[in-house]
Residue frames relative to the residue before (quaternion, step in Angstrom):
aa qw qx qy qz dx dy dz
X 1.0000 0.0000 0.0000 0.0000 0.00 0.00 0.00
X 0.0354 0.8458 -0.5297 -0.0533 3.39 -1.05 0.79
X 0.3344 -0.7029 0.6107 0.1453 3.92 -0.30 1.47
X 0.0298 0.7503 -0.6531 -0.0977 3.55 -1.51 0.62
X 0.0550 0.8619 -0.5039 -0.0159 3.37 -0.09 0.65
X 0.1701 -0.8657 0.4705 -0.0131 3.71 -1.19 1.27
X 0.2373 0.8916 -0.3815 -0.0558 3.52 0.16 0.64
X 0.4794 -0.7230 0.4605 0.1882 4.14 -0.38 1.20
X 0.0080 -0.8106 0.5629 -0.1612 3.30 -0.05 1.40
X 0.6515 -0.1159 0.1532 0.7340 4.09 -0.13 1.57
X 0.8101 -0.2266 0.3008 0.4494 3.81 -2.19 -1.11
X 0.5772 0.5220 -0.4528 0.4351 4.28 1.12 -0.07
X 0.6588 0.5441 -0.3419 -0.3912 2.72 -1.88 0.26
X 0.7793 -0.5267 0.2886 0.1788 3.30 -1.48 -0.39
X 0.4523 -0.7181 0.5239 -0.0733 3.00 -0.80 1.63
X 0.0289 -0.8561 0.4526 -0.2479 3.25 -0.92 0.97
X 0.3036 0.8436 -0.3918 0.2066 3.24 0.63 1.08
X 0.3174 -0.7578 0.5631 -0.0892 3.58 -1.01 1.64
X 0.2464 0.6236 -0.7383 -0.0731 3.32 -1.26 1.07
X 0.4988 -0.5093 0.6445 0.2766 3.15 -1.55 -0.39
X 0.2718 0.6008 -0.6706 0.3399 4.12 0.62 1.03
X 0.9375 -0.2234 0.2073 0.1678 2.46 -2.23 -0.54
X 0.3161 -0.7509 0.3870 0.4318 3.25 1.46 -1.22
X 0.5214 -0.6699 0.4704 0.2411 3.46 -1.40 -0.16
X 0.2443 -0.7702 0.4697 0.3556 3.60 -0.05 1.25
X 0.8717 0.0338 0.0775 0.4828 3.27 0.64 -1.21
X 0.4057 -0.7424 0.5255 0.0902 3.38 -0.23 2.40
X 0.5965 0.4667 -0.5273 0.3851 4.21 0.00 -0.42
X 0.7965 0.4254 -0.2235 0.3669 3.13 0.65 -1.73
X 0.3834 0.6685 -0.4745 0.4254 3.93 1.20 -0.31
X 0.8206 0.3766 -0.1294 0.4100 3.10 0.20 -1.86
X 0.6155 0.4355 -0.6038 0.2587 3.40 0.41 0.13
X 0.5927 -0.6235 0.2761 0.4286 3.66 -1.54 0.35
X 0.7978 0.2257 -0.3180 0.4599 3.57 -1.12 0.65
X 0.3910 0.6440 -0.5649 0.3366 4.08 0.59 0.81
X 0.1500 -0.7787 0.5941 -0.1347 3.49 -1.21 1.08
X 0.0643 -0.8206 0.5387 0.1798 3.03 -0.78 0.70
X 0.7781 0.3084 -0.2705 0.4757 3.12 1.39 0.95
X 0.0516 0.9180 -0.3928 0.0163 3.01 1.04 0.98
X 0.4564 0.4477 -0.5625 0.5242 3.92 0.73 0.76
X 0.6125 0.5629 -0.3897 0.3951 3.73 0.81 0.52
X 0.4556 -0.6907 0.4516 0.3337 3.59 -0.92 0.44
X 0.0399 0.8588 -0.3835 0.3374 3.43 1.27 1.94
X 0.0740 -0.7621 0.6005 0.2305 4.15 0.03 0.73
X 0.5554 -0.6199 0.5214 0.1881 4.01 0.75 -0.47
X 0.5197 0.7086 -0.2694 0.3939 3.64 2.22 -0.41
X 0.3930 0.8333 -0.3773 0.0940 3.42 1.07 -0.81
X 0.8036 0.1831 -0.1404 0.5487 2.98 0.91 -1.23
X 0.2064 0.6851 -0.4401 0.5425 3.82 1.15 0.09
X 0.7890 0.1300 -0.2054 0.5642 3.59 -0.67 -1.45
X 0.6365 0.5166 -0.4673 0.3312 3.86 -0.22 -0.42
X 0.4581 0.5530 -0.3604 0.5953 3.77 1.48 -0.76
X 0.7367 0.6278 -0.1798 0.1757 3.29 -0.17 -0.90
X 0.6336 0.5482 0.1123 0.5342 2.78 1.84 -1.37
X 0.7883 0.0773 -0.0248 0.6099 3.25 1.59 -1.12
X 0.5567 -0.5328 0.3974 0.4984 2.95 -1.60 0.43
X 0.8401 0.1894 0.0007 0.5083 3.78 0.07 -1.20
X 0.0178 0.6608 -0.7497 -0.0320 3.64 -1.14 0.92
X 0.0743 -0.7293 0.6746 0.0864 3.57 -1.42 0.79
X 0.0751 -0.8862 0.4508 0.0766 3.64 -0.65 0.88
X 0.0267 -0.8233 0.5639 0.0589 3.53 -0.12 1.40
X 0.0058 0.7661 -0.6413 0.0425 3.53 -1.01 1.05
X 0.1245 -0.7056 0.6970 0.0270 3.67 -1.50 0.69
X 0.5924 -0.5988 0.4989 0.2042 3.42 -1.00 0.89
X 0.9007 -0.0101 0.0672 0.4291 3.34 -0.14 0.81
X 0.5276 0.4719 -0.3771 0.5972 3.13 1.78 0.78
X 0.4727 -0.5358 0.5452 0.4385 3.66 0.59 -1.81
X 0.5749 -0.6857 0.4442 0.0443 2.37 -1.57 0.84
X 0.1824 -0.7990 0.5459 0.1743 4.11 -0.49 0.60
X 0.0207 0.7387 -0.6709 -0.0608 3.89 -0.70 0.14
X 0.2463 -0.7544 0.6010 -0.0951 3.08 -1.05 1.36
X 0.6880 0.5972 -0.4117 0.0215 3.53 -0.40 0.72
X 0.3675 -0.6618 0.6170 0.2151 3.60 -1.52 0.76
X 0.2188 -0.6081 0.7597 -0.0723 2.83 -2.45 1.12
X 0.2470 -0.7409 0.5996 0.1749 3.36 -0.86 1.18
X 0.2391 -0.6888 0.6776 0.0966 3.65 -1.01 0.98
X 0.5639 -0.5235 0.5793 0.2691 3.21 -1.84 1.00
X 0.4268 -0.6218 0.5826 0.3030 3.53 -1.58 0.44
X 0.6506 -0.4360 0.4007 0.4755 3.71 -1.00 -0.04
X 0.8362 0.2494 -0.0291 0.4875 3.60 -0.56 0.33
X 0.4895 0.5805 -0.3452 0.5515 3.55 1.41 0.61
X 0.4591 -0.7255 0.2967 0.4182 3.47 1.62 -0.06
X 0.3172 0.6772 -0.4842 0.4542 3.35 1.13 0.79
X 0.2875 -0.7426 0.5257 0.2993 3.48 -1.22 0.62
């Protein structure tokens, strides 16, 4: 099961997303760019990479055999702040 939950605070926000898999044994080594736990798959390893990228702040909470939480916020321009 996976819960996504979004909520627009002022020009921020925050993302939230919950499953209830396996978990993450080891969150450094996840996040670095091109890691797989299946590399005989047709896997780039970017997931969390491109998600960095995108935001200002990803937080990753993960429990072996519970799941895994991801936490992150982006501040959006207002209209007329020169943002498109």
């Amino acid at each position: 099961t996976v819960v996504m939950e979004a909520e627009l605070y002022d020009n921020t926000v925050h993302i939230k997303i919950t499953d209830t898999g396996k978990g993450i044994e080891d969150i450094n080594k996840a996040r670095e760019p091109f890691f797989t736990t299946r590399p005989e798959e047709e896997r780039s390893g970017m997931g969390f990479t491109v998600m960095e990228s995108f935001m200002d702040s990803l937080e990753v909470i993960s429990e072996v055999g519970k799941g895994t939480t991801l936490i992150m916020t982006k501040t959006i321009s207002s209209q007329g702040e020169g943002g498109s």
